[in-house]
PDB file of N, CA, C and O in Angstrom:
ATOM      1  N   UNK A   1      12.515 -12.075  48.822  1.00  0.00           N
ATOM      2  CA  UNK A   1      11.536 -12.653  49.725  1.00  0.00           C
ATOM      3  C   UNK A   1      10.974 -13.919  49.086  1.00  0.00           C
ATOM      4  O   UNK A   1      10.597 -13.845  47.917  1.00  0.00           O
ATOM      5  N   UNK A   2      10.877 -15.160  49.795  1.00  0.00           N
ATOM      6  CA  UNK A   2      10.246 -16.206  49.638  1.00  0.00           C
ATOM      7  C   UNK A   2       9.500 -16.363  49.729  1.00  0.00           C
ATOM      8  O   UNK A   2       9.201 -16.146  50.903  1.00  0.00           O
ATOM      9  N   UNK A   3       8.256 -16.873  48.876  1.00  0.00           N
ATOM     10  CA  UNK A   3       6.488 -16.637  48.870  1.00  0.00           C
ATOM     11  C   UNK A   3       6.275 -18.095  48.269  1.00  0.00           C
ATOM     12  O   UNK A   3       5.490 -18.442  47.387  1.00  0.00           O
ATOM     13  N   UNK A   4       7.152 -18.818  48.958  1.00  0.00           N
ATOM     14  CA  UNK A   4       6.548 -20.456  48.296  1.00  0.00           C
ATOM     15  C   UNK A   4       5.534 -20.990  49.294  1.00  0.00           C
ATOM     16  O   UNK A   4       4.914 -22.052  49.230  1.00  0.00           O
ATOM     17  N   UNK A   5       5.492 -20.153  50.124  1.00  0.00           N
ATOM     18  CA  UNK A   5       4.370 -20.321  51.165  1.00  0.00           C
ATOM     19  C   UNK A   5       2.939 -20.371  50.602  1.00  0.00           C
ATOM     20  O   UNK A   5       2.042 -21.019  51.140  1.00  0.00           O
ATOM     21  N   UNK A   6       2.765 -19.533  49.310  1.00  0.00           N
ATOM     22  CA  UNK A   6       1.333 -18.742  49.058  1.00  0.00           C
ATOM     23  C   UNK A   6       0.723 -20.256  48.471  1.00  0.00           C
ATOM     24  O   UNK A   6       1.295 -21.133  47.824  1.00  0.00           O
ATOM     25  N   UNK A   7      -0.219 -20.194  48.816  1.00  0.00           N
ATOM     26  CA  UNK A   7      -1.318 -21.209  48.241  1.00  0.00           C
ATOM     27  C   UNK A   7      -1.289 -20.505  46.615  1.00  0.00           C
ATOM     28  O   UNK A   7      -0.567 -19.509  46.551  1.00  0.00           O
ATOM     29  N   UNK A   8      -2.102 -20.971  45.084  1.00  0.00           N
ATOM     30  CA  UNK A   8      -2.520 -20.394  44.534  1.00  0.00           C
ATOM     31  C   UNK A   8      -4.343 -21.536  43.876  1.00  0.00           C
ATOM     32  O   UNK A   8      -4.743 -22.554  43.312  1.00  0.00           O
ATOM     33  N   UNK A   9      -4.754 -20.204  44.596  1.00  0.00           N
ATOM     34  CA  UNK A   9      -6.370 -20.690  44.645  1.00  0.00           C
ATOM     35  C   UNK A   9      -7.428 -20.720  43.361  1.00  0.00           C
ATOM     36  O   UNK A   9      -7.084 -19.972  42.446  1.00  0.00           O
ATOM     37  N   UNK A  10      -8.151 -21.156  43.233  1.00  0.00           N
ATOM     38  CA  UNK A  10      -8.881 -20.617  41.951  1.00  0.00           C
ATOM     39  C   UNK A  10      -9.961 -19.517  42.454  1.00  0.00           C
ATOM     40  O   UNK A  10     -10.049 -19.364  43.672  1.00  0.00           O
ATOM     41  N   UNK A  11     -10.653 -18.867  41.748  1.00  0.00           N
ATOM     42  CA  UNK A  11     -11.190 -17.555  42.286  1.00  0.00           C
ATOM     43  C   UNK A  11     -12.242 -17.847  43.286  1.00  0.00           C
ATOM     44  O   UNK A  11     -12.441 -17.083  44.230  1.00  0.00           O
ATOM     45  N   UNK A  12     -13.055 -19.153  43.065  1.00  0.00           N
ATOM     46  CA  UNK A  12     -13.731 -19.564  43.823  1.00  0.00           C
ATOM     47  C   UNK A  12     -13.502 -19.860  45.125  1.00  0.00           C
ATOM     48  O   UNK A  12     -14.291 -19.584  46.029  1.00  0.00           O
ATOM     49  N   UNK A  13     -12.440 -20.420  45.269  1.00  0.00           N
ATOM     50  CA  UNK A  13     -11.458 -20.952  46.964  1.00  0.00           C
ATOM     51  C   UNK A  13     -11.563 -19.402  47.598  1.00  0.00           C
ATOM     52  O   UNK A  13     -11.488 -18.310  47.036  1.00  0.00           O
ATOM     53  N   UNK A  14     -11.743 -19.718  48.826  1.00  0.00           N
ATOM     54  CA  UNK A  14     -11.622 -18.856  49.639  1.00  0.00           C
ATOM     55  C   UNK A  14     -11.164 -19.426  50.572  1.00  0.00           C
ATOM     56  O   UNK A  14     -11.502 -20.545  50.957  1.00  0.00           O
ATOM     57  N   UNK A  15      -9.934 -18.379  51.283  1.00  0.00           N
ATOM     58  CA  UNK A  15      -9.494 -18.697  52.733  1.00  0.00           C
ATOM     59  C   UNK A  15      -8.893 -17.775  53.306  1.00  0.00           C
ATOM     60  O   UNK A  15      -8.775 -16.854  52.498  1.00  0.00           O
ATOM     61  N   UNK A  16      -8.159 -17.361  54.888  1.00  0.00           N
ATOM     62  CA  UNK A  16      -7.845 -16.033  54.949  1.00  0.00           C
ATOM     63  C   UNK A  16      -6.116 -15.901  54.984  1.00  0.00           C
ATOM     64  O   UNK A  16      -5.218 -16.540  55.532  1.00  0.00           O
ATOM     65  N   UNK A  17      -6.169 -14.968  54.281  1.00  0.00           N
ATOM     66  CA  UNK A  17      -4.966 -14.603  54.314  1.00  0.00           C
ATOM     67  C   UNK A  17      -3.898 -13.606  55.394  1.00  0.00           C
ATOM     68  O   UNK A  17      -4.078 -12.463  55.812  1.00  0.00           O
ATOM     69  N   UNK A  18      -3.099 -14.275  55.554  1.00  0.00           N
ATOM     70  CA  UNK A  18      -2.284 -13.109  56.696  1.00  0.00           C
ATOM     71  C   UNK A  18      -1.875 -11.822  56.325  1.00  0.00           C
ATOM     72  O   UNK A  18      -2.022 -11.550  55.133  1.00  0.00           O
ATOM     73  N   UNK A  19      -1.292 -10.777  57.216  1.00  0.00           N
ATOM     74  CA  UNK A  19      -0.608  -9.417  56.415  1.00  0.00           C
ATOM     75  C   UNK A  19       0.267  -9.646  55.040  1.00  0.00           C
ATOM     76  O   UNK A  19       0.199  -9.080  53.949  1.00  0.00           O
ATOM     77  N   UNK A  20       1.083 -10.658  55.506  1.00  0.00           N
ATOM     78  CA  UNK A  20       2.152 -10.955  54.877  1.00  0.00           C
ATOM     79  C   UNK A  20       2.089 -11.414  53.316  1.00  0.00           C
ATOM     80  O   UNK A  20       2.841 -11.138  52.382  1.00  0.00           O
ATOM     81  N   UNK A  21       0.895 -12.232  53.380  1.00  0.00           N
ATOM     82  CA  UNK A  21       0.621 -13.093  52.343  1.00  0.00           C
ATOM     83  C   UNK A  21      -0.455 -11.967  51.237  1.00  0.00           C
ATOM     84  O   UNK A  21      -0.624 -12.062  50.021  1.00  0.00           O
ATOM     85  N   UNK A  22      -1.018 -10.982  52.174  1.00  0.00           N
ATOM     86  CA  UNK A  22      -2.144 -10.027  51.574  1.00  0.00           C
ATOM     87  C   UNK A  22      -0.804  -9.228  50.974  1.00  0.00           C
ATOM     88  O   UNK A  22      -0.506  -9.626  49.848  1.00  0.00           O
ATOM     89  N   UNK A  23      -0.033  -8.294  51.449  1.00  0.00           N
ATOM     90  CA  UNK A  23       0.983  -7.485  51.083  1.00  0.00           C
ATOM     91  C   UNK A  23       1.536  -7.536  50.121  1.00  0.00           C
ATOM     92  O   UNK A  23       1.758  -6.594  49.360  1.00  0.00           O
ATOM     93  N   UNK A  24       2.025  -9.268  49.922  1.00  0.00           N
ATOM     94  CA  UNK A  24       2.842  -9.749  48.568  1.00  0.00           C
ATOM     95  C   UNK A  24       1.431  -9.606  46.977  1.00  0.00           C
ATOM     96  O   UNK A  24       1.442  -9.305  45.784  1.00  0.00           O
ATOM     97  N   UNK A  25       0.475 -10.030  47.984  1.00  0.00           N
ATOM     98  CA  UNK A  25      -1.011 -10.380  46.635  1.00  0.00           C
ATOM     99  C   UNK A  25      -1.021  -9.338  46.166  1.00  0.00           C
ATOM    100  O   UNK A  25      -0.531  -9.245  45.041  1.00  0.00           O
ATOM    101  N   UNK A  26      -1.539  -8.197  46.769  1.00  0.00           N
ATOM    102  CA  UNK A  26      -1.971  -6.847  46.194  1.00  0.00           C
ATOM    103  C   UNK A  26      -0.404  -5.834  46.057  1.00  0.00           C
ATOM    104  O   UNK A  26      -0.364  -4.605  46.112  1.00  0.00           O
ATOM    105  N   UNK A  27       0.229  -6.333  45.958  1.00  0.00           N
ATOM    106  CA  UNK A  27       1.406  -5.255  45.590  1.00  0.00           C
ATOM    107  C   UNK A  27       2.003  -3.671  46.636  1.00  0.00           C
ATOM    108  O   UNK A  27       2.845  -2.775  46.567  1.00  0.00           O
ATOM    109  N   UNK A  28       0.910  -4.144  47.524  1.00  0.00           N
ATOM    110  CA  UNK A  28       1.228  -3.235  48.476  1.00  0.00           C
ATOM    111  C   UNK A  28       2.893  -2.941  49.083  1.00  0.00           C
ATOM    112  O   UNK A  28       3.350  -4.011  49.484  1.00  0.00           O
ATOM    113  N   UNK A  29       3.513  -2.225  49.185  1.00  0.00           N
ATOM    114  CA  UNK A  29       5.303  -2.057  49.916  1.00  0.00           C
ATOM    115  C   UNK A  29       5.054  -2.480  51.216  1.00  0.00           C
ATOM    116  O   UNK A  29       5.840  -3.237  51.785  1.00  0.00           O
ATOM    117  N   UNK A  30       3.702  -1.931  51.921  1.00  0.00           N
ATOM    118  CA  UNK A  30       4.526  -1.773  53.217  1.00  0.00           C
ATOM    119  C   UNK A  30       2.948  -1.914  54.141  1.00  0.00           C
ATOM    120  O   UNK A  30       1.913  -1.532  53.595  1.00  0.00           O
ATOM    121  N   UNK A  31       2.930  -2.358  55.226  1.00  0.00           N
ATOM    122  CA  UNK A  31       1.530  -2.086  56.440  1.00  0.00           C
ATOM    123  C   UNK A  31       0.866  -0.810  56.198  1.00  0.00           C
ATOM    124  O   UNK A  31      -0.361  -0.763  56.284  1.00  0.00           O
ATOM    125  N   UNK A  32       1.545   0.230  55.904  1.00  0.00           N
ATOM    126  CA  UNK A  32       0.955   1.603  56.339  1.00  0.00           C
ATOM    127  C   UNK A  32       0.574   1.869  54.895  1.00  0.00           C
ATOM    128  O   UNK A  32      -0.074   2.896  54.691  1.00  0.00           O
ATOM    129  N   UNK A  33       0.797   1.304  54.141  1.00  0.00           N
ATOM    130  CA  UNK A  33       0.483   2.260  52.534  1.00  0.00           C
ATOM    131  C   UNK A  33      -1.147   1.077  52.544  1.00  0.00           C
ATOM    132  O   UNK A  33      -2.242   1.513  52.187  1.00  0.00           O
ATOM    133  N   UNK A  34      -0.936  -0.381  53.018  1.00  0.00           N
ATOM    134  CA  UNK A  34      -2.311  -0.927  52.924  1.00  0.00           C
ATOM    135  C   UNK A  34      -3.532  -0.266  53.575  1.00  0.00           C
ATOM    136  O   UNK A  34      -4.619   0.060  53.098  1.00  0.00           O
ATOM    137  N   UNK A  35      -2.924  -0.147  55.047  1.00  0.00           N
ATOM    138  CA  UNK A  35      -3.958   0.794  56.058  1.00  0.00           C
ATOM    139  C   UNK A  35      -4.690   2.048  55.238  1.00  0.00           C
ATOM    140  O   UNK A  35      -5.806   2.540  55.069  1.00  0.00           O
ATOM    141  N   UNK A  36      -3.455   2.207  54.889  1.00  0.00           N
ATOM    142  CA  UNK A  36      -4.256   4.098  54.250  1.00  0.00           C
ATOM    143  C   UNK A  36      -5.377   3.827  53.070  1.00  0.00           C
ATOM    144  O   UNK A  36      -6.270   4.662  52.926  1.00  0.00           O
ATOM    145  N   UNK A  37      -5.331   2.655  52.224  1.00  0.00           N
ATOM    146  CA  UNK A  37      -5.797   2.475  51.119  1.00  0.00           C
ATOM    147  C   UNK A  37      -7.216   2.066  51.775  1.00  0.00           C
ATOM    148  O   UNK A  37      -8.324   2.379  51.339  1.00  0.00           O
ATOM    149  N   UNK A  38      -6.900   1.219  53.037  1.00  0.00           N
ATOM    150  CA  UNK A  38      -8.304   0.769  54.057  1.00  0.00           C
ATOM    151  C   UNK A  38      -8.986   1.974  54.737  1.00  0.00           C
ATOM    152  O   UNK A  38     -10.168   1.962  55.082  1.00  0.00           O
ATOM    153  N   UNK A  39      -8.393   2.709  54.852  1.00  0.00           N
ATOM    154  CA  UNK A  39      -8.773   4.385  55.729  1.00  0.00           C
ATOM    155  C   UNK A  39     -10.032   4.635  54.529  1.00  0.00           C
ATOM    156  O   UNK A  39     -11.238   4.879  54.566  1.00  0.00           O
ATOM    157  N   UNK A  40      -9.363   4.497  53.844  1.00  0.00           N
ATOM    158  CA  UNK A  40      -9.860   5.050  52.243  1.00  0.00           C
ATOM    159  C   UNK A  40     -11.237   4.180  51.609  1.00  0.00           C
ATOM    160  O   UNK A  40     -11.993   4.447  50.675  1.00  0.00           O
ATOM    161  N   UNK A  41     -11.201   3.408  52.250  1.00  0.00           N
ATOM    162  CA  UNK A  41     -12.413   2.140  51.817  1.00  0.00           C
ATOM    163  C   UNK A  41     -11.806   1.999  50.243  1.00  0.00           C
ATOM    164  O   UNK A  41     -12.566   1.781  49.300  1.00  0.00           O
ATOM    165  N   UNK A  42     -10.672   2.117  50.112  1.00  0.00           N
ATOM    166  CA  UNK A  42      -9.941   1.654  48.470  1.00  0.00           C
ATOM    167  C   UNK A  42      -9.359  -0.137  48.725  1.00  0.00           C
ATOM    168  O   UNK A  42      -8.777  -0.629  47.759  1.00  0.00           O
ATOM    169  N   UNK A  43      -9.529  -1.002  49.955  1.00  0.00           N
ATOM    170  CA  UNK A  43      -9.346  -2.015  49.754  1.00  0.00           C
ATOM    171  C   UNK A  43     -10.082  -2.799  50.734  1.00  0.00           C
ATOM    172  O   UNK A  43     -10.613  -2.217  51.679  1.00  0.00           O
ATOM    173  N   UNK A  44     -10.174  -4.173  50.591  1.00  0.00           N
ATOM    174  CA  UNK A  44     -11.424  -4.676  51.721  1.00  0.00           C
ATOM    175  C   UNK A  44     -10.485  -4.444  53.311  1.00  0.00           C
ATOM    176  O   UNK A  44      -9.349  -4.085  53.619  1.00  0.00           O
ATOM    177  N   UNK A  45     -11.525  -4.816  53.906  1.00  0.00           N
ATOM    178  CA  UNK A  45     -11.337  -4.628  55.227  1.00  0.00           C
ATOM    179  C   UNK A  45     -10.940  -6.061  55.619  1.00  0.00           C
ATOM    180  O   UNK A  45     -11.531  -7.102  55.331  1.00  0.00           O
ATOM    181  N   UNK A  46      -9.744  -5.886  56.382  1.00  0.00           N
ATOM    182  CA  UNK A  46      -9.667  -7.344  57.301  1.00  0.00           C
ATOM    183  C   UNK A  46     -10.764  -7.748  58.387  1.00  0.00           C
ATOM    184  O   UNK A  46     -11.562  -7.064  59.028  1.00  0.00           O
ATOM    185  N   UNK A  47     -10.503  -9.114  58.352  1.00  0.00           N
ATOM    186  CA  UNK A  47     -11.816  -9.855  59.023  1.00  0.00           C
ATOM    187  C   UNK A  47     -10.925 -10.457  60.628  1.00  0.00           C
ATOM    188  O   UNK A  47      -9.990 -11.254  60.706  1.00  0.00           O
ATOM    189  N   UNK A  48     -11.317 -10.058  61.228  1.00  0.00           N
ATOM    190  CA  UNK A  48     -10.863 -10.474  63.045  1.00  0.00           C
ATOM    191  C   UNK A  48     -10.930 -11.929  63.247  1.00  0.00           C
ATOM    192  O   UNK A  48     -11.931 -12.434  63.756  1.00  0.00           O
ATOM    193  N   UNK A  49      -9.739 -12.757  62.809  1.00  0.00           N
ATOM    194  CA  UNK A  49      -9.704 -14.460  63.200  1.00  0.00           C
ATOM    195  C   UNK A  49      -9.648 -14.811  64.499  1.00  0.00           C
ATOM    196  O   UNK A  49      -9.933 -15.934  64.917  1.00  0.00           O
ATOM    197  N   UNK A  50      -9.123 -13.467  65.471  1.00  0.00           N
ATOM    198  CA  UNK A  50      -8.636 -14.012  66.679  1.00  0.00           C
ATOM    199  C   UNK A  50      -8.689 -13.022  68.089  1.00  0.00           C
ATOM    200  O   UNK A  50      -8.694 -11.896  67.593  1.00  0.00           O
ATOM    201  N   UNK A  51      -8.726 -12.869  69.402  1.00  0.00           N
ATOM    202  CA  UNK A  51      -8.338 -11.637  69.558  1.00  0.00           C
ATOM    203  C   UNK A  51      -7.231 -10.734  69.078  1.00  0.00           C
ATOM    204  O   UNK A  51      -7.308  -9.505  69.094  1.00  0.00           O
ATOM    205  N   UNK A  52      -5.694 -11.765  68.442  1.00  0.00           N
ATOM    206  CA  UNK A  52      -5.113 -10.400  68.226  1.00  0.00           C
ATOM    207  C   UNK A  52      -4.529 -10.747  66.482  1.00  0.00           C
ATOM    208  O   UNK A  52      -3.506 -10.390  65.898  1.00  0.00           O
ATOM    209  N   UNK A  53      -5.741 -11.617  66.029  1.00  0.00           N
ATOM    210  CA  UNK A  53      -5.112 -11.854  64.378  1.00  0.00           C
ATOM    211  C   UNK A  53      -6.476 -11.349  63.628  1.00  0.00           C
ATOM    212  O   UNK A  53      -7.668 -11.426  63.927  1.00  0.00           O
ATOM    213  N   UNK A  54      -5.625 -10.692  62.306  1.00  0.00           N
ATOM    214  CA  UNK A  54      -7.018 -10.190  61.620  1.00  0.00           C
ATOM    215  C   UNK A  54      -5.872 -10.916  60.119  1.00  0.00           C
ATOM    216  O   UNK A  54      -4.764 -11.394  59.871  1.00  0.00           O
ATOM    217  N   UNK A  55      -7.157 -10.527  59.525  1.00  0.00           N
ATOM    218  CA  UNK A  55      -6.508 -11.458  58.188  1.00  0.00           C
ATOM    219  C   UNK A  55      -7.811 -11.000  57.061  1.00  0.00           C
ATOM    220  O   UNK A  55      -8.926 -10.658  57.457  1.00  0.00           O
ATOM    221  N   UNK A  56      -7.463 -11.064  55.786  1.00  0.00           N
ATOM    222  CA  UNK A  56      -8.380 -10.972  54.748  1.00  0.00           C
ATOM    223  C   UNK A  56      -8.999 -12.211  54.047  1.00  0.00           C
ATOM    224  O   UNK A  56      -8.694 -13.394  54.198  1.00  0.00           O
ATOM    225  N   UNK A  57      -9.596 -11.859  53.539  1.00  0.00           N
ATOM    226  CA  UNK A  57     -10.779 -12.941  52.150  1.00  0.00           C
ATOM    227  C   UNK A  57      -9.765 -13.215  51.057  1.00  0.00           C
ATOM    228  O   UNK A  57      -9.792 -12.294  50.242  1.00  0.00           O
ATOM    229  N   UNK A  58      -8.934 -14.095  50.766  1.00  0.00           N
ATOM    230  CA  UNK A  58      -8.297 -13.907  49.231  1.00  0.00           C
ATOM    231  C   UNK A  58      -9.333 -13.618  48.429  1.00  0.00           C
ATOM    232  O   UNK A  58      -9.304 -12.604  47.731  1.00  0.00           O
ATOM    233  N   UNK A  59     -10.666 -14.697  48.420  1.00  0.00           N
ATOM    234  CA  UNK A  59     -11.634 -13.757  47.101  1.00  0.00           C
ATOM    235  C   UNK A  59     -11.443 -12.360  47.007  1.00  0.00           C
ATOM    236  O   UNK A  59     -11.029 -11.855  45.963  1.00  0.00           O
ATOM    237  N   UNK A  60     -11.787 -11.508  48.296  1.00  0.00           N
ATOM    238  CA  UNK A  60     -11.811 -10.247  48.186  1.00  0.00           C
ATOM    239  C   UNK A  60     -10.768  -9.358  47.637  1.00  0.00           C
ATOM    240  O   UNK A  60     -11.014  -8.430  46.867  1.00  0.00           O
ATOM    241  N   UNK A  61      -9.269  -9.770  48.183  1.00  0.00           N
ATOM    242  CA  UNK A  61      -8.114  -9.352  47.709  1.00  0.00           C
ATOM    243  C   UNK A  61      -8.647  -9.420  46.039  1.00  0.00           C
ATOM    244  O   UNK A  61      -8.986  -8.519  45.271  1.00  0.00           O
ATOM    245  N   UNK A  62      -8.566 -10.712  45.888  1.00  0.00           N
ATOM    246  CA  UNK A  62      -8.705 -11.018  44.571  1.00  0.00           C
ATOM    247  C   UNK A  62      -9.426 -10.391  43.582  1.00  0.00           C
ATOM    248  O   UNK A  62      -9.029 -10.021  42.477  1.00  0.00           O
ATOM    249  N   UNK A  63     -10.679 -10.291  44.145  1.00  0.00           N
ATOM    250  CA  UNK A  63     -11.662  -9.240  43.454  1.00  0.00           C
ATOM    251  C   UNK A  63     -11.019  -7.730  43.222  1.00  0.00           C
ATOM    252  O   UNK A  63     -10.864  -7.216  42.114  1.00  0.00           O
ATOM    253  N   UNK A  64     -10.704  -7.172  44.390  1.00  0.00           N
ATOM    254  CA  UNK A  64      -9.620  -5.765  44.330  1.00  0.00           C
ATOM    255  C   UNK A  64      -9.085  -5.723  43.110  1.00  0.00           C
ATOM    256  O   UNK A  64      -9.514  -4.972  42.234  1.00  0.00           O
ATOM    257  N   UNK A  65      -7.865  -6.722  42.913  1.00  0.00           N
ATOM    258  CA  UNK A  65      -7.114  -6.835  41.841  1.00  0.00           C
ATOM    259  C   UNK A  65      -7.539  -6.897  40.472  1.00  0.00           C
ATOM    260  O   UNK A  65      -6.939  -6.228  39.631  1.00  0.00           O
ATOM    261  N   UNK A  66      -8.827  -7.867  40.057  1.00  0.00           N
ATOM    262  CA  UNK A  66      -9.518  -7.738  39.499  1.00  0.00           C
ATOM    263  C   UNK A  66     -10.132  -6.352  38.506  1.00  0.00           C
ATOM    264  O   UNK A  66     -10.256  -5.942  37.352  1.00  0.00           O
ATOM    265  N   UNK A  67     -10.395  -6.019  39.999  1.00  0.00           N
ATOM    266  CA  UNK A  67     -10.899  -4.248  39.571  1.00  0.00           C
ATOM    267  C   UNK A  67      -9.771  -3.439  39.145  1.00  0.00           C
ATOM    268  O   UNK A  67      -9.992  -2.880  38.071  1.00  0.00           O
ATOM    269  N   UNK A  68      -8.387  -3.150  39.756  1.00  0.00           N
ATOM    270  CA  UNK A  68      -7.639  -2.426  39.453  1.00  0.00           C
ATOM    271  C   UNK A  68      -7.115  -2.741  38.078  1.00  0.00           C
ATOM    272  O   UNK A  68      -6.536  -1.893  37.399  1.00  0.00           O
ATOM    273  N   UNK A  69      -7.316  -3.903  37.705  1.00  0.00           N
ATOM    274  CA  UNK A  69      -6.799  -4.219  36.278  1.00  0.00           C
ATOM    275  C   UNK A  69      -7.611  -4.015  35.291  1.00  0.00           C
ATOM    276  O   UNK A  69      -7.365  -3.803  34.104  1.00  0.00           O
ATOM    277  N   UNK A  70      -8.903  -4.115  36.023  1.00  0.00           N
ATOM    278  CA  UNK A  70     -10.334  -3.630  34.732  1.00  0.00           C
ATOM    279  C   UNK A  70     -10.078  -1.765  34.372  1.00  0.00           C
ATOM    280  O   UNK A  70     -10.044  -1.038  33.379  1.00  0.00           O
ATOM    281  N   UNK A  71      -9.929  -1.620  35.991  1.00  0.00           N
ATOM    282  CA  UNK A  71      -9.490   0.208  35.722  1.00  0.00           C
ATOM    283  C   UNK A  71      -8.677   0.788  35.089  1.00  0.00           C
ATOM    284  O   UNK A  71      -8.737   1.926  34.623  1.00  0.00           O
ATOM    285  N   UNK A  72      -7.455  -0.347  35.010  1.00  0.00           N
ATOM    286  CA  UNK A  72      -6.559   0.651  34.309  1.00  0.00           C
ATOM    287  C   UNK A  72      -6.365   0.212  32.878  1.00  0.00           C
ATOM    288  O   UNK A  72      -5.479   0.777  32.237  1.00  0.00           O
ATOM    289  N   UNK A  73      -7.383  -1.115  32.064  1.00  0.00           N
ATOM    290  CA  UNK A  73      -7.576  -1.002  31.204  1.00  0.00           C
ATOM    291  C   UNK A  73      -8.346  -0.369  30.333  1.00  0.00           C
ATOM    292  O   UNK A  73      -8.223  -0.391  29.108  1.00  0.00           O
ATOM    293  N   UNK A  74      -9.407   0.386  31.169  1.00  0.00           N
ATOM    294  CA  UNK A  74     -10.274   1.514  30.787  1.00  0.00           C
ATOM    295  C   UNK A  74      -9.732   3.019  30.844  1.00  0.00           C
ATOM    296  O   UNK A  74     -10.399   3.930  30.353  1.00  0.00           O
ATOM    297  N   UNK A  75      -8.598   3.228  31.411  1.00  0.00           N
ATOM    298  CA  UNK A  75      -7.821   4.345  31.488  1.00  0.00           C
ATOM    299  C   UNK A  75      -7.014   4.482  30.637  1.00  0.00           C
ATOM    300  O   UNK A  75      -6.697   5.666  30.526  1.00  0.00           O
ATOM    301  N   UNK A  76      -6.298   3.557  29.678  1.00  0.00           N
ATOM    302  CA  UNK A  76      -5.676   3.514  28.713  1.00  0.00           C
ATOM    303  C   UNK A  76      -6.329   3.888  27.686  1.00  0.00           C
ATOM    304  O   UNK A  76      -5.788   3.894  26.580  1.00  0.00           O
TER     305      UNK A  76
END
């Protein structure tokens, strides 16, 4: 898969990201393994751009990631 599409932001930039572009960020496989993690309040919630486009915060993604890497350096 080709991801020369992705912007790369500094943590401060914010802008929204599509499924596609969120999926590749957070390492997610697939729509349904993100949803469940959102069921779960384990990742932010998409933000409604449109009637039928929703999209995320890269900060927020970003922050996520953030955390999961703080976590699993404290789990070690």
């Amino acid at each position: 898969m080709e991801n020369s599409h992705i912007l790369h932001l500094s943590a401060e930039d914010d802008k929204f990201c599509p499924l596609r572009e969120t999926l590749f960020l957070s390492g997610f496989g697939s729509k349904s393994a993100l949803y469940e993690y959102i069921g779960k309040d384990l990742f932010p919630k998409p933000h409604r751009i449109s009637a039928n486009r929703v999209a995320w915060s890269y900060r927020e993604v970003q922050s996520w990631i953030s955390k999961q890497k703080f976590s699993t350096l404290q789990d070690s």
